[in-house]
N, C-alpha and C positions, 0 to 999 in steps of 0.2 A: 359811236360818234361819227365815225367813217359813213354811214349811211345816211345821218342827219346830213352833212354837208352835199351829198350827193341828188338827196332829194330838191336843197336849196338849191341848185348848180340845174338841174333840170326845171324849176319852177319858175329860173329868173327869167325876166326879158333880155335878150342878146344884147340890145344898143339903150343907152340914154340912159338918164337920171335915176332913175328905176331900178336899175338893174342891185342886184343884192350881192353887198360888198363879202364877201369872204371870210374876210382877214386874212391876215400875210401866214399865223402860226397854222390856218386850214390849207394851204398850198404848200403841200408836197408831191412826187413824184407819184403816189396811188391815183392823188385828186387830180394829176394831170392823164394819166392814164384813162381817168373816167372820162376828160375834158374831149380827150381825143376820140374814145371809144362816141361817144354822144356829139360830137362836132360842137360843141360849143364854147362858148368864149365866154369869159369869166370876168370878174373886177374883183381882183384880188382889195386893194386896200386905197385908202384915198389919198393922194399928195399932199405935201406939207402946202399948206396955202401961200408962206413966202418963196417957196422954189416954185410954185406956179406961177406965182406973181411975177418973180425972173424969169420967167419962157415965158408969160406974155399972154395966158388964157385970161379969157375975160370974165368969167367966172372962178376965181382962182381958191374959194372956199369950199366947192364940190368937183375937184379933178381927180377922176379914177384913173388907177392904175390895173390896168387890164392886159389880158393873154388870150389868144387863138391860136386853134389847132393848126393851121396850114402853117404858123410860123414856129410852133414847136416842131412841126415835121419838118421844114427847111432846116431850123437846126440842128436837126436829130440828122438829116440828111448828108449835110454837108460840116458836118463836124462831130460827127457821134462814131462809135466805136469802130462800125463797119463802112465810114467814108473813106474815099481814097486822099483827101488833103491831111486827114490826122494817120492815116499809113506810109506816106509817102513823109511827110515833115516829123512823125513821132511826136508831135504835141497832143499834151491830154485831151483826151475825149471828153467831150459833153452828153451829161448823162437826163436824163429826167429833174432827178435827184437836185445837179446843178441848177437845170432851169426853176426849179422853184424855188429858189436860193436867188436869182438876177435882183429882185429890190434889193436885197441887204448888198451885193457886190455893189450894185449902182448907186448906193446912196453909201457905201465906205469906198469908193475911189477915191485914186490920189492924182489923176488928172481926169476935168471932166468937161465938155464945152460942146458947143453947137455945131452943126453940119448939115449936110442935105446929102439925102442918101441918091442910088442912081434914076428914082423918077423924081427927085426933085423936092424930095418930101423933107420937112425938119425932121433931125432927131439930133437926139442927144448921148454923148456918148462918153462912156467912162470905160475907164481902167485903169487898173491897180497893178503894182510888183509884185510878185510872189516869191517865196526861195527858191523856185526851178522855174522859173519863167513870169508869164503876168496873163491877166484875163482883162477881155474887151466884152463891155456890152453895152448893146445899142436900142433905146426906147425910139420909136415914131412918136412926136408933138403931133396930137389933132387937135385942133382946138376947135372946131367944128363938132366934133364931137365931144370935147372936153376931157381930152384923156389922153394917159399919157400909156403908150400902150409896147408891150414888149414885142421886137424884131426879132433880134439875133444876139447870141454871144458866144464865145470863141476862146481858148485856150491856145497860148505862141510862145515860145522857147525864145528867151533873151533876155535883154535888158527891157522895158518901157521908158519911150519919152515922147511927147507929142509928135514931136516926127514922124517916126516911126506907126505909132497910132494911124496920123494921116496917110500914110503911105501904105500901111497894111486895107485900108478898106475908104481908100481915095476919096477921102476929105479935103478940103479946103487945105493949103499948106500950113495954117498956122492957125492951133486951138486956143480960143479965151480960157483965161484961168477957173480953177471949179470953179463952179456956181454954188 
């Protein structure tokens, strides 16, 4: 089964309409290992048409939801076992395993709203409470390319509330309610 998808993962087209969805239950930690070993970028599964429709794509019936390697390595980087913010803070590490898990976080968060990351680019960001803390994850809106595409997500020791959200990864001060 494992082979099957990795053949389709090398057969798609990198960008556009094209490209060959996945599914959310073929992304896991192997499939991103493959993603990475192969540098390619993927479309995991298609957006709900009415949450495209609320961020504002203009094709809101064909928005993929998509991942690339340089931002699962930023993740892996700068919040995976062997970084120094999850050694120095003690907050859970982000594993593979998690990033292939980010839709389902991001679409069960319990706050979730619009922002512009530090080039200036929409995303969208959720996060939920946990019983030892809460997880943050953040999709880039391109609507240029019609996809809503995984950044970053991150594991933090506390409580969650918008505030804090914005202050942890300097948002705007104050997030509109889920979408």
């Amino acid at each position: 089964m494992q082979y099957g998808i990795f053949k389709r993962i090398e057969q798609s087209p990198k960008y556009g309409s094209k490209m060959d969805i996945l599914g959310a239950q073929n992304c896991n930690a192997k499939t991103l290992e493959f993603v990475l070993l192969k540098n390619k970028r993927i479309a995991v599964s298609n957006l709900a048409p009415q949450i495209a429709q609320k961020l504002g794509f203009k094709y809101p019936n064909d928005v993929h939801r998509t991942i690339q390697p340089d931002e699962i390595i930023h993740t892996l980087t700068r919040h995976g076992a062997d970084s120094d913010l999850v050694k120095k803070s003690r907050q859970k590490a982000v594993t593979l395993d998690e990033i292939s898990k980010w839709m389902d976080y991001a679409d069960n968060a319990d706050i979730q709203g619009l922002s512009k990351d530090k080039s200036g680019n929409e995303v969208l960001v959720s996060a939920k409470q946990l019983d030892n803390g809460y997880y943050v994850v953040i999709e880039q809106i391109r609507k240029g390319q019609n996809e809503l595409s995984y950044k970053n997500m991150y594991f933090e020791n506390g409580i969650v509330d918008e505030s804090v959200v914005g202050r942890k990864i300097e948002l705007a001060p104050q997030l509109p309610p889920k979408l």
